[in-house]
N, C-alpha and C positions, 0 to 999 in steps of 0.2 A: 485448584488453579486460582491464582492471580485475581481479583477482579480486572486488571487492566488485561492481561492475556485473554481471560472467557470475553471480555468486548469485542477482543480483535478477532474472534473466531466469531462470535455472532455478525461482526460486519462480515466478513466473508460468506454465510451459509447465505445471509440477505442477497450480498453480489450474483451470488451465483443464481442466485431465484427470480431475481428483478427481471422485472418484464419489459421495464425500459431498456430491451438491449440495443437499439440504432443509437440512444445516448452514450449507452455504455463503448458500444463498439468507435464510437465519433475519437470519444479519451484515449481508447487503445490505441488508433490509427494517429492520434496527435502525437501520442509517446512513441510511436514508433518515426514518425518524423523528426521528431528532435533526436533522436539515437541515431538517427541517420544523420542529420546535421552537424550533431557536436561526439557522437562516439568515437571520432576515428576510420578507416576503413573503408566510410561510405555505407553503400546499401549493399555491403558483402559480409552476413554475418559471420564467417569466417573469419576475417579480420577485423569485427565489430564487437568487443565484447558484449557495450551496452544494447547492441542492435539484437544482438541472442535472444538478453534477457527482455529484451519488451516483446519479439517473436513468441518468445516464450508463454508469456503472460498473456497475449493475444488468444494464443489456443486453447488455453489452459480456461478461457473464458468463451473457450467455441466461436471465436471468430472466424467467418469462413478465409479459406487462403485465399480465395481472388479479394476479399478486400486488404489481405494482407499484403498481395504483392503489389496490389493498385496504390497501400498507402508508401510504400516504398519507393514504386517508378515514380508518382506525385515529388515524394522527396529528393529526388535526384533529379526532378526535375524531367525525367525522359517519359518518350510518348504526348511530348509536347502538353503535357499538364503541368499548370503553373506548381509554383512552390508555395505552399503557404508560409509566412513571414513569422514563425513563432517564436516567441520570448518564455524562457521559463523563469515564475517570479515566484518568490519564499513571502508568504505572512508570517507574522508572530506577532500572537496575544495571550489572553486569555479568556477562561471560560466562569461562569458562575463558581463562588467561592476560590476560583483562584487557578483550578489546575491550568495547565500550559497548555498551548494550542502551539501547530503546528502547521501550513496550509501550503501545498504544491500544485503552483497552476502550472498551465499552461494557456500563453493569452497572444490572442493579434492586435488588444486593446489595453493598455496596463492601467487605463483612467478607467475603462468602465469597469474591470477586476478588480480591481481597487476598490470602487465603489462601490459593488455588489459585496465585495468579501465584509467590509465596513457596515454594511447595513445589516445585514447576517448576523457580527458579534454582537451590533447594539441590538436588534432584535430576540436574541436569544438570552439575553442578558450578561453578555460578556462585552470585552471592549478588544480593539486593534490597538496592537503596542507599536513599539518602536523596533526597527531592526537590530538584532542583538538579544531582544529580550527575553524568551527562552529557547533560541537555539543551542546554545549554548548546552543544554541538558538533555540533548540529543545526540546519538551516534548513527554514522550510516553505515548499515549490517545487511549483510546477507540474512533472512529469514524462509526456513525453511517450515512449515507445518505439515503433521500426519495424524491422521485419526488411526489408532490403537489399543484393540480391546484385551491383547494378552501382553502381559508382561516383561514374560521372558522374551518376545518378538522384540518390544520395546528396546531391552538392553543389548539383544544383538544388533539394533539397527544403532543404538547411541555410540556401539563399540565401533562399527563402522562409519558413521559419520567421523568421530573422531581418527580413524586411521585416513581418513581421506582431507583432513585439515580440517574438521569445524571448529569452533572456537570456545561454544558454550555450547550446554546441551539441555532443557528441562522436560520433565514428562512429569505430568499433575493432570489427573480427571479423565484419562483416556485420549489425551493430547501431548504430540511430542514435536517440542520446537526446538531448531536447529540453527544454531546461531555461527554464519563464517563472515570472513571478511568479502568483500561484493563483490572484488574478483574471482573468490573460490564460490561463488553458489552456485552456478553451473555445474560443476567438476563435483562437489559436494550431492546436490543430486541427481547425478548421475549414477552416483555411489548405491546411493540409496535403492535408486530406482533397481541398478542390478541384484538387489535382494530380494525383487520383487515389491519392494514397499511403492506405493502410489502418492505423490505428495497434496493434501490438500489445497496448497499453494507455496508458489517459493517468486521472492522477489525481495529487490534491494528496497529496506523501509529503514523508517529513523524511530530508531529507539530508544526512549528515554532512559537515563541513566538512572532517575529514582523517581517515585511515584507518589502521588495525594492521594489518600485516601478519602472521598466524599460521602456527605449525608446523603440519603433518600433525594430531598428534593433539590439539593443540588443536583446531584446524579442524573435526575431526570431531566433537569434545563441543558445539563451537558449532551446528552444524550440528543437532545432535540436540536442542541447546533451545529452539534458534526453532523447529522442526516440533512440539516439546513444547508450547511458549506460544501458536502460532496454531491450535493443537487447542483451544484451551479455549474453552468456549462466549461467553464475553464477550468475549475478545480480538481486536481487529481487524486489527490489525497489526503485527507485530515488526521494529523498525526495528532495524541493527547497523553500525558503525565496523566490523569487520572486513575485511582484504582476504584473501581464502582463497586455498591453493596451487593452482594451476590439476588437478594430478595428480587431489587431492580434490576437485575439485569435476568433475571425469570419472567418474569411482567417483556420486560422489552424483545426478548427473544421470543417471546409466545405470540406476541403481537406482530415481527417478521413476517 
C-alpha cells in the first residue's frame, strides 16, 4: 500500500480509538448542520443526499441518535433551538518540504479559523498559501475502505462495487478502497454491505490526483501538523498529497 493510503487508514484506526469523543461528536453534529443547511431537502434524509452521508458517518463513529436527531431539529431550527450560523471555509497550503495541505472547517468565526489554522502551519513548519493553491490537485470522491484478509473475497467484492458504479478500485496490504463519484457512495455501499462486507469507513473526501513522496523527517513534521490542524475545534478534515516512508508511518502508527 501506498504510503499516502497506509496514512489515511492509520488516521482512521486513531479516529475510532480517540477518547476525545464530545470533540469528536461536537464535528460530526456541525457537519450534520451544514447538510441540513445547504444539501437540499432539509433535515429529510430522504431527500437529502449530503444529509445521508454525514448520518452516516455520525454512526459509523457511534454517535448516539438522540444527538443526532438533536443536531438536526437545532438545524432546522425546530423545538425552538436556535440555529448555529455556520460557514464552511477551504485552507490551502503547504506542509514541510512541500507536500500539499488541504484544510475543511467548519466555523461561526472565519477571523479566529483563520488564525488558528495560520498559526498551526507556521508552527509545524509549513506556511498558509493562497486560495487556489493546491486545490487544484484535489478530487472530490466517494471513498469507500474495507479490511480484507482473503483474496478471493477481495475480488468478489471489487467485482461488485464495480457492477454497482464504482469508479476506481485498489486492494494493497489487506485494504480495499473504493473509489465513486459522491453521489454513488451511498448506493455503492450498500452494495457492498449486501455481501456481507463491513466498510471501515465510507465518506465524500478529496483526493489528490498525485503524490510527494517525503523523507523521514519531513514525514515526521507533516505528520505532526495534520494531528495539529484536526485538533482544532473548527477543522474537519486535513487532506495531504504526501506519500510517507513506510519505516515512519510504523513509528507513528505504534504510537496511536
Amino acid at each position: 500500500m501506498s504510503g499516502h493510503s497506509k496514512w489515511s487508514t492509520i488516521k482512521r484506526a486513531k479516529g475510532a480509538a480517540d477518547a476525545k469523543r464530545g470533540a469528536l461528536f461536537t464535528k460530526l453534529a456541525r457537519n450534520i448542520s451544514l447538510a441540513v443547511k445547504e444539501g437540499g431537502g432539509g433535515g429529510d434524509p430522504d431527500m437529502n443526499f449530503r444529509l445521508r452521508i454525514a448520518i452516516d458517518q455520525a454512526k459509523s463513529n457511534n454517535m448516539p441518535q438522540d444527538s443526532i436527531t438533536r443536531a438536526i431539529r437545532r438545524a432546522t431550527g425546530e423545538g425552538g433551538e436556535g440555529m448555529e450560523d455556520l460557514a464552511e471555509v477551504t485552507y490551502e497550503g503547504y506542509g514541510p518540504s512541500g507536500g500539499a495541505i488541504l484544510v475543511k472547517a467548519l466555523t461561526t468565526n472565519r477571523n479566529r479559523t483563520a488564525s488558528e489554522v495560520r498559526s498551526a502551519f507556521n508552527k509545524g513548519g509549513g506556511n498558509l498559501g493562497e486560495a487556489g493553491c493546491v486545490a487544484w490537485n484535489f478530487d472530490s470522491r466517494g471513498l469507500i475502505t474495507l479490511e480484507i484478509d482473503d483474496e478471493a473475497v477481495a475480488e468478489e467484492l471489487i467485482m461488485t462495487a464495480i457492477d454497482a458504479e464504482a469508479e476506481d478500485v485498489n486492494f494493497e496490504d489487506g485494504i480495499l478502497e473504493v473509489y465513486t463519484a459522491p453521489e454513488n457512495l451511498l448506493s455503492v455501499k450498500s452494495a457492498l454491505e449486501g455481501e456481507g462486507a463491513q466498510p471501515s469507513s465510507a465518506d465524500v473526501s478529496m483526493v489528490p490526483k498525485t503524490v510527494v513522496p517525503l523523507e523521514d523527517r519531513a514525514a515526521e513534521q507533516t505528520l505532526r501538523l495534520l494531528d495539529t490542524l484536526e485538533e482544532l475545534a473548527d477543522v474537519q478534515k486535513a487532506y495531504t498529497n504526501a506519500d510517507f516512508p513506510a519505516e515512519v508511518l510504523e513509528r507513528y502508527g505504534s504510537a496511536a
